[in-house]
C-alpha positions as protocol buffer text, in pm:
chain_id: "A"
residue {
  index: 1
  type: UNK
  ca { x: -15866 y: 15 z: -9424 }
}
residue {
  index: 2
  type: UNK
  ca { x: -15592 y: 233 z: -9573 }
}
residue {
  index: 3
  type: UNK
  ca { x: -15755 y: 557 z: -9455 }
}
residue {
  index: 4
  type: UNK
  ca { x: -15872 y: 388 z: -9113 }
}
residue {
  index: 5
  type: UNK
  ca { x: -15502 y: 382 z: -9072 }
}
residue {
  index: 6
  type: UNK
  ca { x: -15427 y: 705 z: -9154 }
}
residue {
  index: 7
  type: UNK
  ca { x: -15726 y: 892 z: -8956 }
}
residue {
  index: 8
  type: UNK
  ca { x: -15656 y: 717 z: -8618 }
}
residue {
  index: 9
  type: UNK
  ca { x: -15238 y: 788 z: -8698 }
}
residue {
  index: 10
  type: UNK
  ca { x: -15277 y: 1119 z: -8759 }
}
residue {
  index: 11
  type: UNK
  ca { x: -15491 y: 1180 z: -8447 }
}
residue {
  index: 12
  type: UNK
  ca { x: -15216 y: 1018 z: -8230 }
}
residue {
  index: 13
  type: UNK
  ca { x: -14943 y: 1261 z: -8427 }
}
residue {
  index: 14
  type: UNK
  ca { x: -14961 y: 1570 z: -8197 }
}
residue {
  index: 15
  type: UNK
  ca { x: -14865 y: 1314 z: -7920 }
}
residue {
  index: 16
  type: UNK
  ca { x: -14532 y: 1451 z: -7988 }
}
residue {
  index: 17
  type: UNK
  ca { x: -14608 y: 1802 z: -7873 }
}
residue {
  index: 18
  type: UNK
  ca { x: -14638 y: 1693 z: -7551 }
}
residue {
  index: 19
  type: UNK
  ca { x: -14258 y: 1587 z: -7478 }
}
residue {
  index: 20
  type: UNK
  ca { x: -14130 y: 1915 z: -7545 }
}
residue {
  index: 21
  type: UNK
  ca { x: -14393 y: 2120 z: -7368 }
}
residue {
  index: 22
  type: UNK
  ca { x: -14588 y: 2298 z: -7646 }
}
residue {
  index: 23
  type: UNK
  ca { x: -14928 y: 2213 z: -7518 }
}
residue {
  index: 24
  type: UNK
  ca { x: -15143 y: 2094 z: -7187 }
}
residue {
  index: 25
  type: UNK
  ca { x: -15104 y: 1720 z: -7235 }
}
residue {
  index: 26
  type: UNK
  ca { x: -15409 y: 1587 z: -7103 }
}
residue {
  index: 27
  type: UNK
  ca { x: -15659 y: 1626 z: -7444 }
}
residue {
  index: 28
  type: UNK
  ca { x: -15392 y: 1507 z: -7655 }
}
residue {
  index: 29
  type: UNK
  ca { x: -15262 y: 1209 z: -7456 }
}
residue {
  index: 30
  type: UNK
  ca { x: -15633 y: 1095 z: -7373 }
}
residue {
  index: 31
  type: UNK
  ca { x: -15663 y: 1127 z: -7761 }
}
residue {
  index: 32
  type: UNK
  ca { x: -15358 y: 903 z: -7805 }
}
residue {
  index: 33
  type: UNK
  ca { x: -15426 y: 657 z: -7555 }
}
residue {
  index: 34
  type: UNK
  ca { x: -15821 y: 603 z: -7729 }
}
residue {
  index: 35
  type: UNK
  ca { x: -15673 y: 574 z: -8071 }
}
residue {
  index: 36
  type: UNK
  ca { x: -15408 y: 270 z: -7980 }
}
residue {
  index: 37
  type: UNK
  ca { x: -15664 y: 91 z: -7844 }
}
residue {
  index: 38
  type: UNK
  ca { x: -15665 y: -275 z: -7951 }
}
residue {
  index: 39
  type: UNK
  ca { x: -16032 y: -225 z: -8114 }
}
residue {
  index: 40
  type: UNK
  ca { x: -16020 y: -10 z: -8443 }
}
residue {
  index: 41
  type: UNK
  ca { x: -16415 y: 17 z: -8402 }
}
residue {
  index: 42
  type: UNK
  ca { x: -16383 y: 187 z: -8075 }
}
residue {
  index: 43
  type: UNK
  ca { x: -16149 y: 383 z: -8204 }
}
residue {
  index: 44
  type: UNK
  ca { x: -16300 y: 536 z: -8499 }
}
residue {
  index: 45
  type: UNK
  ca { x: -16633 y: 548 z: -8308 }
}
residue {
  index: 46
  type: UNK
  ca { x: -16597 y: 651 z: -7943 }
}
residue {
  index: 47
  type: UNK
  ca { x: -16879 y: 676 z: -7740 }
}
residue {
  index: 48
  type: UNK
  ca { x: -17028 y: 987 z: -7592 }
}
residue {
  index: 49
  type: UNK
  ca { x: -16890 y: 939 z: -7247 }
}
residue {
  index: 50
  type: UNK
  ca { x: -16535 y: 971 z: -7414 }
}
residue {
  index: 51
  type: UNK
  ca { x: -16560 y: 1328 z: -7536 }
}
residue {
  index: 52
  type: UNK
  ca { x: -16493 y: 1257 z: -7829 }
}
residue {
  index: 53
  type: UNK
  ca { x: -16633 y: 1250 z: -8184 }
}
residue {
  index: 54
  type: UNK
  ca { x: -16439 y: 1142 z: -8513 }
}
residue {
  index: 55
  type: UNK
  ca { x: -16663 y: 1124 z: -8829 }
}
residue {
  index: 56
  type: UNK
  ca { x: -16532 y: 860 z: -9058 }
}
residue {
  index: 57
  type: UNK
  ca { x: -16744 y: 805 z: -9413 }
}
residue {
  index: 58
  type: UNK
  ca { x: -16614 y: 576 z: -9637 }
}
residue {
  index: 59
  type: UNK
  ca { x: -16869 y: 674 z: -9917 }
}
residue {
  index: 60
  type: UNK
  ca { x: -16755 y: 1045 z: -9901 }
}
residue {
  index: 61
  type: UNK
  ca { x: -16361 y: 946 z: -9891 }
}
residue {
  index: 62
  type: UNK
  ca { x: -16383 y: 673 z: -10170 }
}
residue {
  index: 63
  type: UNK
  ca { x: -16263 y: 790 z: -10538 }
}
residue {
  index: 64
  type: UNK
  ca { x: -16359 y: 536 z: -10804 }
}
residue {
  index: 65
  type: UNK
  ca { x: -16109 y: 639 z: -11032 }
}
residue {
  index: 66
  type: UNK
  ca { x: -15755 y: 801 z: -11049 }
}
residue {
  index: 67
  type: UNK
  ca { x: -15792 y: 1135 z: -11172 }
}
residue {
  index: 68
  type: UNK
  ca { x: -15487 y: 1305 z: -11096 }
}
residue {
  index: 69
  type: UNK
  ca { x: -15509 y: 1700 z: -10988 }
}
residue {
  index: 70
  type: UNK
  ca { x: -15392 y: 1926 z: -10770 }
}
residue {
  index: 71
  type: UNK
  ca { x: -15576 y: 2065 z: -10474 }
}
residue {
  index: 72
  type: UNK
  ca { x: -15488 y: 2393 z: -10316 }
}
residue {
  index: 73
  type: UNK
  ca { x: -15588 y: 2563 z: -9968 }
}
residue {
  index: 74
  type: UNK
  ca { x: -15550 y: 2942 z: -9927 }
}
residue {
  index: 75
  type: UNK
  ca { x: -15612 y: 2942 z: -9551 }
}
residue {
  index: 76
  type: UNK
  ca { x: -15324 y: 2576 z: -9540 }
}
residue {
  index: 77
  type: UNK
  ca { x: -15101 y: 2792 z: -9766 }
}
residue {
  index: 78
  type: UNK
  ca { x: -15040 y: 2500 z: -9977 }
}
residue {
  index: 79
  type: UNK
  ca { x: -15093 y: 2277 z: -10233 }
}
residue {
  index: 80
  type: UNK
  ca { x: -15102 y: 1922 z: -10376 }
}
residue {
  index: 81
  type: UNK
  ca { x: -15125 y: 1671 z: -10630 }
}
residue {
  index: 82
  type: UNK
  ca { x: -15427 y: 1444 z: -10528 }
}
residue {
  index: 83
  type: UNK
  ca { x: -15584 y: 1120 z: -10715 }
}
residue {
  index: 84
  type: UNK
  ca { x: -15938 y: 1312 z: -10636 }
}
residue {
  index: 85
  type: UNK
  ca { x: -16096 y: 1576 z: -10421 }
}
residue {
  index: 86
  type: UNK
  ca { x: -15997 y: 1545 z: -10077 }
}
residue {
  index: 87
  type: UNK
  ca { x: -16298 y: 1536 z: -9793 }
}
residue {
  index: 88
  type: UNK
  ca { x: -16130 y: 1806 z: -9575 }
}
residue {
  index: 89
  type: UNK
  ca { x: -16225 y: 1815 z: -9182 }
}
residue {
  index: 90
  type: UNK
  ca { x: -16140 y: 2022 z: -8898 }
}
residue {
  index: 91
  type: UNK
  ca { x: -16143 y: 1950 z: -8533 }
}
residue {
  index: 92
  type: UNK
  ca { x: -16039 y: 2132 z: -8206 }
}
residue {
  index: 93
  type: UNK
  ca { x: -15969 y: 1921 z: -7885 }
}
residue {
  index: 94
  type: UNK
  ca { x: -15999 y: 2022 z: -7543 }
}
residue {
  index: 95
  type: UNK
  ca { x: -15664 y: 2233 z: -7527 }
}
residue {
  index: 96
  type: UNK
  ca { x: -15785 y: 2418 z: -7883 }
}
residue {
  index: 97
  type: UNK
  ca { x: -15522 y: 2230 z: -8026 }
}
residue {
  index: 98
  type: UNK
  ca { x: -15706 y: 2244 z: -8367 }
}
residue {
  index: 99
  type: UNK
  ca { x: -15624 y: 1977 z: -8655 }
}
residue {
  index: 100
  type: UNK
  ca { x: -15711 y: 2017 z: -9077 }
}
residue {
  index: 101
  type: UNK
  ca { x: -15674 y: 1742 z: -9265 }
}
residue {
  index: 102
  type: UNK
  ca { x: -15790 y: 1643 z: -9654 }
}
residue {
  index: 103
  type: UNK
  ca { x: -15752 y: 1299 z: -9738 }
}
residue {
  index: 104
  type: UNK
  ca { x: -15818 y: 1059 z: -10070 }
}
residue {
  index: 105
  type: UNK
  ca { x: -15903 y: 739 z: -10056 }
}
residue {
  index: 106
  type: UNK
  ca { x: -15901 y: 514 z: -10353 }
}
residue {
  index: 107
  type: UNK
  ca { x: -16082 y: 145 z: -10374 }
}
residue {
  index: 108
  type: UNK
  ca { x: -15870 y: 24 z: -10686 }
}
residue {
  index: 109
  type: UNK
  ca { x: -15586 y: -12 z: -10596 }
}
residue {
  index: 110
  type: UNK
  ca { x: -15657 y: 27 z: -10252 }
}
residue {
  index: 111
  type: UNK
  ca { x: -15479 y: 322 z: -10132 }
}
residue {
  index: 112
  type: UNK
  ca { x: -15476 y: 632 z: -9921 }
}
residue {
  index: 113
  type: UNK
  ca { x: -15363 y: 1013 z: -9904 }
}
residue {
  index: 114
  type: UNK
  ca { x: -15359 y: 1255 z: -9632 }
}
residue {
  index: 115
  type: UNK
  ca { x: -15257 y: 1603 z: -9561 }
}
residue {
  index: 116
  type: UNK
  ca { x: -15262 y: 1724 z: -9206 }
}
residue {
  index: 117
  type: UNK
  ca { x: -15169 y: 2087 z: -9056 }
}
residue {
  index: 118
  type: UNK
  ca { x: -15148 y: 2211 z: -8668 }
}
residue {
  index: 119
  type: UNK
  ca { x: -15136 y: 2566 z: -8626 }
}
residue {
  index: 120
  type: UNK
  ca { x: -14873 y: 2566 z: -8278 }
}
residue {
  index: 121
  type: UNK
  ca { x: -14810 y: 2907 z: -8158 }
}
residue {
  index: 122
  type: UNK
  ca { x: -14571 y: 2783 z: -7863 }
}
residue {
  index: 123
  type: UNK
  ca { x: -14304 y: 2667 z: -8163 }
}
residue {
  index: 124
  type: UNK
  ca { x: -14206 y: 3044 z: -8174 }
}
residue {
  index: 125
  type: UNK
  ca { x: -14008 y: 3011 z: -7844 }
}
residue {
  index: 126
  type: UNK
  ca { x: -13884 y: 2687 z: -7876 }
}
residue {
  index: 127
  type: UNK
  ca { x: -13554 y: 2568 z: -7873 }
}
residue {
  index: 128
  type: UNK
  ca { x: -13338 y: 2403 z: -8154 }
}
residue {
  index: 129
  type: UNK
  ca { x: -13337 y: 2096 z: -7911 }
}
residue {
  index: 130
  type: UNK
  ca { x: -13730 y: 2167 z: -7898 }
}
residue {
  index: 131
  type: UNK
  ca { x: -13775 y: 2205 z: -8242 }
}
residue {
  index: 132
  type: UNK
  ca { x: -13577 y: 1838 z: -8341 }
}
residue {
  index: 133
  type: UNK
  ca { x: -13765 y: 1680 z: -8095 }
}
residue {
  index: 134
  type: UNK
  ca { x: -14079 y: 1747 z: -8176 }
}
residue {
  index: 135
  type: UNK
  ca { x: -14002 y: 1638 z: -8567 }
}
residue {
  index: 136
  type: UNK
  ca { x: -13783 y: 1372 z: -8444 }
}
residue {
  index: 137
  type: UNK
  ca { x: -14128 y: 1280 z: -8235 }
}
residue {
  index: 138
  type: UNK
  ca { x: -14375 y: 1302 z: -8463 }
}
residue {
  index: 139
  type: UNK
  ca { x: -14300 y: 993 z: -8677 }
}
residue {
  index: 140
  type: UNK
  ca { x: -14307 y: 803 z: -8445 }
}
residue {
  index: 141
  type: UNK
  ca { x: -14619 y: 873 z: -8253 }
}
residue {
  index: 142
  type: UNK
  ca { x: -14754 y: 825 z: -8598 }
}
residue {
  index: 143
  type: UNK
  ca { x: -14648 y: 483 z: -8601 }
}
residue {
  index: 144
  type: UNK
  ca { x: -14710 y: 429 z: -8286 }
}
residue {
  index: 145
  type: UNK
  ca { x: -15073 y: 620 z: -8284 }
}
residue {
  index: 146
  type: UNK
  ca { x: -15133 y: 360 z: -8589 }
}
residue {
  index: 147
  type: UNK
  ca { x: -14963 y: 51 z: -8468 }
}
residue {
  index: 148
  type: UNK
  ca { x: -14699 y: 20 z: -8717 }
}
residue {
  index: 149
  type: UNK
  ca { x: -14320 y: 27 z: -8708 }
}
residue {
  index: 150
  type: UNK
  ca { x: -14159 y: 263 z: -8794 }
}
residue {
  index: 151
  type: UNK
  ca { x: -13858 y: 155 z: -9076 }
}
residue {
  index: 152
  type: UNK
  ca { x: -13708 y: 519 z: -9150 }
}
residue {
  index: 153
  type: UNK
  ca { x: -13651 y: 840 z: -9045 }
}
residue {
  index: 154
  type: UNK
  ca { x: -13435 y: 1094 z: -9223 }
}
residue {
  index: 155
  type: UNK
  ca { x: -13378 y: 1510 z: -9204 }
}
residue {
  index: 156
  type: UNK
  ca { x: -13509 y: 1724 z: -9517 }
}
residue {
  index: 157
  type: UNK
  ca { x: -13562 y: 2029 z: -9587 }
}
residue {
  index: 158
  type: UNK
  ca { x: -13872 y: 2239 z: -9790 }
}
residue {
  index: 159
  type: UNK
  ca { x: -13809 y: 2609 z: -9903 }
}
residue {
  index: 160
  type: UNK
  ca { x: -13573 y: 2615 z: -9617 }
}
residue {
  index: 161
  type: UNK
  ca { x: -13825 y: 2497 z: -9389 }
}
residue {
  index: 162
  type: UNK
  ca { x: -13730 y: 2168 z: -9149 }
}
residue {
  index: 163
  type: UNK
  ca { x: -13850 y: 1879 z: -9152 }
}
residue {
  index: 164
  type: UNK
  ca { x: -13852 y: 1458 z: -9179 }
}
residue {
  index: 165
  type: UNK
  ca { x: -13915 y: 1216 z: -9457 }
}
residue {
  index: 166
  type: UNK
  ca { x: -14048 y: 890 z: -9273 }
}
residue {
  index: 167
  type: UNK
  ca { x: -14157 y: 501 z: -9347 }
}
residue {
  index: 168
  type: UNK
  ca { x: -14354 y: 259 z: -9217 }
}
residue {
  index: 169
  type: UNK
  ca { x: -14546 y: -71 z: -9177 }
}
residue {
  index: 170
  type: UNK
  ca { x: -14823 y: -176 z: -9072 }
}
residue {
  index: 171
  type: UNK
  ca { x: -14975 y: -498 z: -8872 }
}
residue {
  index: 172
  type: UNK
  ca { x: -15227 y: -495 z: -9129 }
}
residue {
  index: 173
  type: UNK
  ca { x: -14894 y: -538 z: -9378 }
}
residue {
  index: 174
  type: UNK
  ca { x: -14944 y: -263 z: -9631 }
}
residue {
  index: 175
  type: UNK
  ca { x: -14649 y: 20 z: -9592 }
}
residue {
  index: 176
  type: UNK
  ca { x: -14641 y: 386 z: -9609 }
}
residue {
  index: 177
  type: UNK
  ca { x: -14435 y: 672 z: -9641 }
}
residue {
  index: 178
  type: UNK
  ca { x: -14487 y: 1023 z: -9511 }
}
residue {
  index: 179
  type: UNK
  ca { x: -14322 y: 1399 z: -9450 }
}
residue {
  index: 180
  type: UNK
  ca { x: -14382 y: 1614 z: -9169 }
}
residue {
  index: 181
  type: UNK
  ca { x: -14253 y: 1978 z: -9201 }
}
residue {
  index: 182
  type: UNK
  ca { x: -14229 y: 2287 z: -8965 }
}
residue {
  index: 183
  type: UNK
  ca { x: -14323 y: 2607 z: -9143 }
}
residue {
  index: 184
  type: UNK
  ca { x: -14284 y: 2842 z: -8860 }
}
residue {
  index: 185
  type: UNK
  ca { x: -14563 y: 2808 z: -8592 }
}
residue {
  index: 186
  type: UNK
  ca { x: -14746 y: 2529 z: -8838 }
}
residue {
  index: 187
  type: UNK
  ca { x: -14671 y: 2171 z: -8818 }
}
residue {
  index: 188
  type: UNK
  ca { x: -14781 y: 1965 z: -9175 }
}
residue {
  index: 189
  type: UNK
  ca { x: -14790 y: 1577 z: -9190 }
}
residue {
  index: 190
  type: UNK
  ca { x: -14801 y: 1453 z: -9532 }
}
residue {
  index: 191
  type: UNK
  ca { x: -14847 y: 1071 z: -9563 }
}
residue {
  index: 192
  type: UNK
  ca { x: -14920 y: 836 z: -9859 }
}
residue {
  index: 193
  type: UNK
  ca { x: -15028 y: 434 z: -9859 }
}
residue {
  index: 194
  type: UNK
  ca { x: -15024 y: 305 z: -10181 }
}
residue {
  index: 195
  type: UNK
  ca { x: -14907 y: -46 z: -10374 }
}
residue {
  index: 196
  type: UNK
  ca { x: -14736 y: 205 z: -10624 }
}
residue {
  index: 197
  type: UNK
  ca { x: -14443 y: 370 z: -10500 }
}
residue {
  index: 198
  type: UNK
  ca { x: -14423 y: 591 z: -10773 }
}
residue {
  index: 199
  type: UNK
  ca { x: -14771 y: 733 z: -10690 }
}
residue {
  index: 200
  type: UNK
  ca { x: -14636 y: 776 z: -10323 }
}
residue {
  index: 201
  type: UNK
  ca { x: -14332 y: 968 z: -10463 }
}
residue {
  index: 202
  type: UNK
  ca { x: -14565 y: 1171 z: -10709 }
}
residue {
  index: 203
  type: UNK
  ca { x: -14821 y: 1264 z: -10407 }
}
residue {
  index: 204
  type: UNK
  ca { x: -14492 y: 1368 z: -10171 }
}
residue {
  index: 205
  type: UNK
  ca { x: -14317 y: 1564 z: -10424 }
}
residue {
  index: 206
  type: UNK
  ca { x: -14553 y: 1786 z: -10501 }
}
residue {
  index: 207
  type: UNK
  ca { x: -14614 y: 1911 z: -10203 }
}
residue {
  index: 208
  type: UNK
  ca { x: -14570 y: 2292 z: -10187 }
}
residue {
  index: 209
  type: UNK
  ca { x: -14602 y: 2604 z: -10023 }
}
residue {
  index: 210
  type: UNK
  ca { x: -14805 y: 2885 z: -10098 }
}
């Protein structure tokens, strides 16, 4: 359930490209608009007709134990403490928007972890307004993309790099907390559900550049 969550949210994420012009919205609004759709089954499985295809496995993402390590990707340029090795996917919508993501899901205790990355080459000629919308914006269409509330939202900062620590909860009731941070032209979402907060904490913080 915890990684449901976090595959259909992080779909719905680059939502928030679309209020400050960065990209054609059509793909990534038809995206968001399947993915809040009351029925998670429809959701994660679209039909053909919908032109779209979202592989979800729970056999592959499931880690029986908690086995601490971190995970690096050369072509990501960065790396991360994971409870497991991360099933890693890659898909490119209509506009060749084109999202990576590695996640981790755990059956005891049930919990999730996800690292996503959009390479957006239209952040070069943005705006500081542009640039605080769109990480002001992507919480929330995270949230939003995953029905949940969002709780918090608050500026960091990585290796001088912007970005926004964020919390949620769910209508399921289980709570989250995730970063998103803009490394030049590439947008990362890193988000954690877990009963633990200390494992949230430990899966945030060592997040890093390479």
């Amino acid at each position: 359930m915890c990684l449901k969550f976090l595959v259909v949210a992080a779909i719905a994420a680059p939502f928030s490209l679309v209020g400050v012009g960065f990209t054609n919205h059509s793909a990534i609004a038809a995206r968001y608009l399947v993915k809040v759709a009351p029925s998670t089954a429809l959701a994660l499985n679209p039909s053909p007709r919908q032109g779209l295809a979202i592989s979800f496995s729970p056999s592959s993402a499931l880690v029986a134990q908690t086995s601490w390590k971190e995970f690096s990707s050369s072509e990501g340029k960065f790396a991360v403490s994971m409870p497991g090795t991360p099933k890693q996917e890659t898909e490119t919508d209509e506009d060749g928007l084109t999202s990576h993501s590695f996640t981790v899901e755990l059956e005891n205790p049930n919990s999730a972890y996800l690292v996503t990355y959009y390479d957006v080459p239209e952040v070069a000629k943005a705006t500081p307004e542009q640039i605080k919308e769109l990480l002001d914006g992507t919480p929330d269409a995270f949230a939003k993309g995953g029905n949940a509330q969002l709780t918090r939202s608050q500026n960091i900062i990585l290796d001088g790099n912007p970005g926004r620590e964020f919390e949620f909860t769910s209508t399921e009731g289980f709570s989250g907390k995730g970063r998103v941070y803009l490394v030049e032209e590439r947008l990362f979402l890193v988000v954690a559900i877990a009963p633990q907060s200390q494992n949230i904490q430990q899966f945030l913080d060592s997040f890093r550049l390479l």
